[in-house]
N, C-alpha and C positions, 0 to 999 in steps of 0.2 A: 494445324501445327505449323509453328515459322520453319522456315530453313533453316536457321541457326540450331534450331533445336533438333531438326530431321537431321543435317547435317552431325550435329552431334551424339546421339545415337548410333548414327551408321558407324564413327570411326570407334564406339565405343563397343557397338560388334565388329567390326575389323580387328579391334585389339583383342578384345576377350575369347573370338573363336580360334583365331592362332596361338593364343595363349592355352587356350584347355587341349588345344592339337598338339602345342608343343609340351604338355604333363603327361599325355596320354603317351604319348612319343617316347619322354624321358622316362615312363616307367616301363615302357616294354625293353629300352634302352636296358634300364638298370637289374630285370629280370634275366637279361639276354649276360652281362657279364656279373651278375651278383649271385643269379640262378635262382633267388628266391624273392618274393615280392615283400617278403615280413622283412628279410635282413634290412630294408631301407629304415627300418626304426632304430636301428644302432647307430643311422646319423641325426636322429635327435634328440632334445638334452633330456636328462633323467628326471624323474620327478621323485618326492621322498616316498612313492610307493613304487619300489623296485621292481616286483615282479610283475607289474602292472603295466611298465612300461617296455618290462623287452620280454623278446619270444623265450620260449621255452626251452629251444635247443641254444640259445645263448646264455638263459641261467645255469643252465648247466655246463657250459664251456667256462665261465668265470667262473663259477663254484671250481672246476676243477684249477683252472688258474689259479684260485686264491690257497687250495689246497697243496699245488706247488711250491707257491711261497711260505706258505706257515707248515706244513709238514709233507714234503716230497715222499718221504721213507711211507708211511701210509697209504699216499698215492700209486707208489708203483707196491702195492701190496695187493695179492689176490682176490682175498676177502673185500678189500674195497671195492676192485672192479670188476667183480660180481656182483655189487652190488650196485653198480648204476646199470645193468643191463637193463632192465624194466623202463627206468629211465629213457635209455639211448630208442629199444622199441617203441616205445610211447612217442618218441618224435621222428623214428623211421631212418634213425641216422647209424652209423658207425664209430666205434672208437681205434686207433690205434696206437699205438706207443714205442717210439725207435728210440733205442739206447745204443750210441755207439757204434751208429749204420745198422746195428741188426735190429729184428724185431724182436720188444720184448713182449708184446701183449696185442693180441687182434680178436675182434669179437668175428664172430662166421660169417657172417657177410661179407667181411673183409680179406677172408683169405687169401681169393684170390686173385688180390690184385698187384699189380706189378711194384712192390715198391721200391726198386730200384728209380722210380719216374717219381716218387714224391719228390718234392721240393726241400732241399737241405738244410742242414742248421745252419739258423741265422737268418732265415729268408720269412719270419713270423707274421703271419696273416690274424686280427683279431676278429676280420670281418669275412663272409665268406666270397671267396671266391675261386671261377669256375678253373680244374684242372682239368686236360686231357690225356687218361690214363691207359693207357692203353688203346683199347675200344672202348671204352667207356669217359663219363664226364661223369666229376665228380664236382660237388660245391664243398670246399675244404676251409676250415680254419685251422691254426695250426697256432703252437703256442709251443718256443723252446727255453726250456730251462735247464739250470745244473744238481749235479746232487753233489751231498757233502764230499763225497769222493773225488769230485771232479766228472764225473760221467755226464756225458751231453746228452740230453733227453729231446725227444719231438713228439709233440702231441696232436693227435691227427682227429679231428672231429669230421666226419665227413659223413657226404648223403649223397645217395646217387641222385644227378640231377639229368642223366640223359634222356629219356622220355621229355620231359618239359621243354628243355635246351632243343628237343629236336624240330619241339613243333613249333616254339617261339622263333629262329634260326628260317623253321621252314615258309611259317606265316609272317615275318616282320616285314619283306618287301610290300607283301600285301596290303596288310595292313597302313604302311606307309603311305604309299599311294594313293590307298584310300584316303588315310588324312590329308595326303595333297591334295586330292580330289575334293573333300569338301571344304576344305581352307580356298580351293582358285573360288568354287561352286559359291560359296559363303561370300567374297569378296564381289563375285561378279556379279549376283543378283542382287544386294542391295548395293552396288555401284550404278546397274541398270535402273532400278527402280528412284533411286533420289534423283539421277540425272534425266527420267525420263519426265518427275515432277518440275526439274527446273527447265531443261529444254524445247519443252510442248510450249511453256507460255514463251519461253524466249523466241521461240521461231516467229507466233503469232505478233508479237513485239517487232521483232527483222520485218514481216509480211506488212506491217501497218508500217513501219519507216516506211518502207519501198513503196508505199503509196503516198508519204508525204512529200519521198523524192520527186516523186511523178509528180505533183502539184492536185493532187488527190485527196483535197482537206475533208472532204467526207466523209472515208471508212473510220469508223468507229470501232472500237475493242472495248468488251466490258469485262469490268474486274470480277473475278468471280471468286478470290481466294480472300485470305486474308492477310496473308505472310505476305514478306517483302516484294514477292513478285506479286502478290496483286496491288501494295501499294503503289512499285515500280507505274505497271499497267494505270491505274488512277493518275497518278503522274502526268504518266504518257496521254493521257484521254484531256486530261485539263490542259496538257501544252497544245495537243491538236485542237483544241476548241477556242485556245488565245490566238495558232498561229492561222484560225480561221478569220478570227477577226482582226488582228493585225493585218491580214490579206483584204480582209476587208476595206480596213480602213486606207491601205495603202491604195489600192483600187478606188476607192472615194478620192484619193490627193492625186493619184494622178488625173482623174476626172477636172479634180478643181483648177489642177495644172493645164491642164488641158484648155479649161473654158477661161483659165489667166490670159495662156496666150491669145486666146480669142478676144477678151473683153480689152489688153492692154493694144493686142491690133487698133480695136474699136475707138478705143480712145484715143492712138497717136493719129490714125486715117482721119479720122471726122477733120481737126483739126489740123493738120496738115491737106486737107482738100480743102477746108475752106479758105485756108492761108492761099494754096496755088489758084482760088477762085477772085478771091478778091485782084493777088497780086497781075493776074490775066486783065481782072476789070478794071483797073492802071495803066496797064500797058495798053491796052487795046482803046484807051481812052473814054471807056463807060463811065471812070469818075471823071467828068469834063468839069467839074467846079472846085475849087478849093474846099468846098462844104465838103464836097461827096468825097476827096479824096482826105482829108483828115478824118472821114468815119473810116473808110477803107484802110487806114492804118492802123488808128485805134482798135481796131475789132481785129487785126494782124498781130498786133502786140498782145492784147488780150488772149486769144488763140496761143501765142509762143510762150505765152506766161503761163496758163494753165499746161501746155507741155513741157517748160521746162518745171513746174511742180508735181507732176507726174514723175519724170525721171529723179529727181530729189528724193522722192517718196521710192521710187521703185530703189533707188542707188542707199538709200539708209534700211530698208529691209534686206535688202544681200546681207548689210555690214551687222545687224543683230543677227541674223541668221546664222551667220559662218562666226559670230562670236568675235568679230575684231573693230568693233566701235568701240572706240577709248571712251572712258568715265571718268567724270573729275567730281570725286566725291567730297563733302564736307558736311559737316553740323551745322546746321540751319535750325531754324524758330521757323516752322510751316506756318502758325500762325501770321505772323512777319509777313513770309515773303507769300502768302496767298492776299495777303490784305493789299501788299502793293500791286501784285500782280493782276487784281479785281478792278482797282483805282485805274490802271491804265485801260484798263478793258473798257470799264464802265463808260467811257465816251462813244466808242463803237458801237456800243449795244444800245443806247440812247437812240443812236440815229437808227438803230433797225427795230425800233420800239419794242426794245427786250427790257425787261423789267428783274434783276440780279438783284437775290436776297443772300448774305453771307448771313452764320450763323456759327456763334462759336462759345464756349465758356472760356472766359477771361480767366480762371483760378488754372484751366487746365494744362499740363506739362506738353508740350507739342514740338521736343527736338526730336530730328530724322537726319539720318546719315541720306544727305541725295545729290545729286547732278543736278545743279537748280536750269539748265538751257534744258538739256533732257526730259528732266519735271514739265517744264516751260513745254513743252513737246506735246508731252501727255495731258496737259490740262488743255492746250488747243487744239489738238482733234479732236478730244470727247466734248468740247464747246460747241466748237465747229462741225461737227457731225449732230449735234445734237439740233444746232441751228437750223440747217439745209431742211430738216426733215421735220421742224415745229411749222404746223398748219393752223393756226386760231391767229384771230384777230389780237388778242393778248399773249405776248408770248413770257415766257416766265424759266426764270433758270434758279433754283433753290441749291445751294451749297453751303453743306454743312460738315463742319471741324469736330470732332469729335475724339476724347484721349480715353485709352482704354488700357489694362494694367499692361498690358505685353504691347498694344501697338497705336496708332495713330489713323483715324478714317476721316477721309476725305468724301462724302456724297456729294454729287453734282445728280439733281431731279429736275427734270425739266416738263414742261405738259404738252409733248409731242402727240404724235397721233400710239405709240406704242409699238413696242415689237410681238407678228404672231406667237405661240409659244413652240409653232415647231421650228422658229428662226435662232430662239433663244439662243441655244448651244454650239450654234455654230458663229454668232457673233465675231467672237475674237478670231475665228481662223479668218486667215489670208484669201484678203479678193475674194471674202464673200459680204454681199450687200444683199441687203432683206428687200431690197428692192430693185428688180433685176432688168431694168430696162438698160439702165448705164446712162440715163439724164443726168445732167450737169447739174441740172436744176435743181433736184433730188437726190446726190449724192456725188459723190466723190471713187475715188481708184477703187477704194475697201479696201485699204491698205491701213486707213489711220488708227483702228480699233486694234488692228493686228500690232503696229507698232506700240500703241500704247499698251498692251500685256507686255510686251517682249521688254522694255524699258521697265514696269514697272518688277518684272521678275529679274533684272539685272540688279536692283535695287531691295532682293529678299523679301518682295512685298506680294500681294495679290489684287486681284482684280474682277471683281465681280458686277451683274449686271440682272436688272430686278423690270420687269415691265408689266403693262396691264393697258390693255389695250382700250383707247380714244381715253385715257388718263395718261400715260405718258411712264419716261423711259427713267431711271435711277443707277447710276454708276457708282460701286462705291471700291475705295483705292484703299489697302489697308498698308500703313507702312512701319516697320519696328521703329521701338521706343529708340533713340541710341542718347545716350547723356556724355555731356563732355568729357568729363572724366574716362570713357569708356573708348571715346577717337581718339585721346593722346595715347590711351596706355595700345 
């Protein structure tokens, strides 16, 4: 059962048990000043079977009223009220009859009562209600008319109601009470019981925060309901299970942060000692020939060159990082500007005997909104990264142009030695190199692969990476369609 629906239950017995307390209430109420529990049918409507719908001792009070108004002179006749006595005993009551303060007509049970305490002309009651006559209580209707002479009549229907009156009067506190009593009792056990079904789990929910507060991704809670608290509890089990692996992974980046600063030590110390080595073997005059000291600088230069492309490299990942590298975007024909930018390559790659096959459909739509220095970025590290690490005597770089209905693909394959496939997935992260010595020879910062996602996701694109080991490595760059009409507007 959901909450929603326990919940709605309980205020539906909270309503309804106060509600039948408070009928129960109103009728002892209406007993207590009406004196009889039938009179409450005089307050509802008639239906066309008259004697069906009121008491007895009231068709007989309206009979006598009606017989007031169509002939009085018969009503205060003997013979007549003789003959409702049967009548009056059959429902336990009295008649009496004052004309002109005195009495004209009292049946014996009425004798003797004080009727200088009835209620006066004019003060007509249709319904019964309680007098106190003396020592006695009476439930009275009373009905005043005139006769053709002018003489004021009062007509006294009464029954003794003190016995009833005594013990309703005597028992109503108790009774009451007791209605309070099961009206708090009513509210407070199914108050107890919904709240004990939603508090038990909400504690164990508090109990499992307070361990995630602690750094405590372990404790697990399992859902055991089905309603909102235990989907709540599911929830909560699935957030502790991501914010296990978010700690995770956060724990992995500071690690890699960690072996950053280590490996980017590694990189500036080597050179940087070998610069204070050489520059020692100058000064101290170990280069003693013009020969020895032009390598001695060359190899100075070289060294401060590969550092200051290190800092370049480290100074443009801050700046995609923290998101403030400016873009200068335009529509470009990739076709276009890959084919030129192949053309200038292709002299370089001659002399490192790389062999670069483009490949493209001439029919195919190939505009892209891009940064073409940026672009220019990401095709030279994944060249250059691809370079460092091609080991055959033939080395071969295959790029291919490809248009597809939503975007544009760029593969660059080359026949490297391959990446393992537990290296795959971390590829694109930062300063990490599938090959972990930090040789110059063999690799680069591991910053260019990280740059080149970061750029190509600046430009709504993707970047994926395909390998198969002693067959070699496939990059492929996917970037949306954008047509000119689409840059102006």
């Amino acid at each position: 059962m959901s909450i929603k629906l326990r919940l709605i239950l309980s205020n539906i017995a909270m309503i309804t048990v106060p509600i039948f307390l408070f009928i129960l209430t109103s009728l002892l109420l209406m007993i207590v000043f009406l004196g009889d529990i039938r009179e409450m049918t005089n307050f509802l409507p008639e239906s066309h079977n008259y004697h069906q719908t009121k008491q007895t001792d009231t068709v007989l009070f309206l009979g006598l009223k009606k017989k007031s108004a169509v002939n009085p002179d018969e009503l205060m006749s003997q013979e007549y009220l003789q003959s409702k006595k049967q009548d009056l005993i059959a429902i336990d009551s009295g008649l009496l009859i004052r004309k002109n303060n005195e009495i004209y007509y009292s049946t014996s049970d009425l004798e003797n009562v004080d009727t200088k305490k009835l209620p006066e002309f004019g003060t007509e009651r249709s319904f019964r209600n309680l007098e106190k006559i003396g020592d006695q209580t009476f439930s009275i209707k009373q009905h005043d008319f005139f006769l053709q002479d002018g003489s004021e009549v009062s007509l006294f229907l009464m029954r003794d109601a003190s016995p009833w009156n005594k013990f309703v009067r005597t028992f109503f506190p108790i009774l009451f009470g007791i209605c309070l009593l099961i009206l708090i009792a009513t509210n407070g056990l199914l108050a107890y019981f919904v709240s004990k079904s939603i508090i038990k789990p909400i504690n164990q929910l508090k109990k499992a925060a307070q361990f995630i507060k602690n750094g405590n991704l372990e404790h697990s809670i399992r859902a055991t309901r089905n309603d909102e608290i235990g989907q709540l509890t599911q929830s909560f089990e699935e957030m502790r299970i991501q914010l296990k692996e978010s700690h995770k992974i956060q724990k992995q980046y500071e690690d890699n942060r960690k072996e950053l600063i280590a490996h980017i030590s590694h990189d500036l110390k080597t050179p940087i000692t070998s610069i204070k080595g050489y520059i020692e073997g100058i000064r101290d005059g170990v280069a003693d020939t013009p020969e020895k000291r032009a390598r001695y600088i060359q190899t100075i230069y070289t060294k401060a060159v590969d550092m200051d492309h290190l800092i370049d490299e480290l100074f443009l990942f801050s700046k995609l990082d923290l998101g403030k590298l400016p873009f200068d975007f335009e529509v470009i024909d990739i076709k276009d500007y890959l084919t030129d930018y192949f053309e200038e390559l292709s002299f370089d790659l001659r002399k490192q005997n790389v062999d670069l096959n483009f490949q493209f459909s001439p029919n195919g739509v190939y505009h892209v909104l891009a940064d073409r220095e940026k672009l220019k970025r990401v095709l030279a590290n994944i060249i250059n990264n691809s370079l460092k690490y091609m080991d055959k005597a033939k080395k071969e770089l295959k790029i291919t142009l490809h248009s597809t209905a939503e975007n544009v693909e760029i593969s660059i394959a080359d026949n490297g030695p391959g990446i393992p496939d537990e290296s795959i997935s971390f590829i694109f992260n930062q300063f990490y190199r599938a090959e972990q010595s930090r040789n110059k020879l063999t690799g680069g910062s591991g910053l260019g692969l990280s740059i080149a996602r970061m750029i190509i996701e600046e430009h709504n694109g993707e970047i994926q990476l395909e390998s198969t080991l002693l067959i070699g490595t496939k990059i492929t760059i996917h970037l949306p369609h954008q047509s000119l009409k689409e840059a102006s507007s």
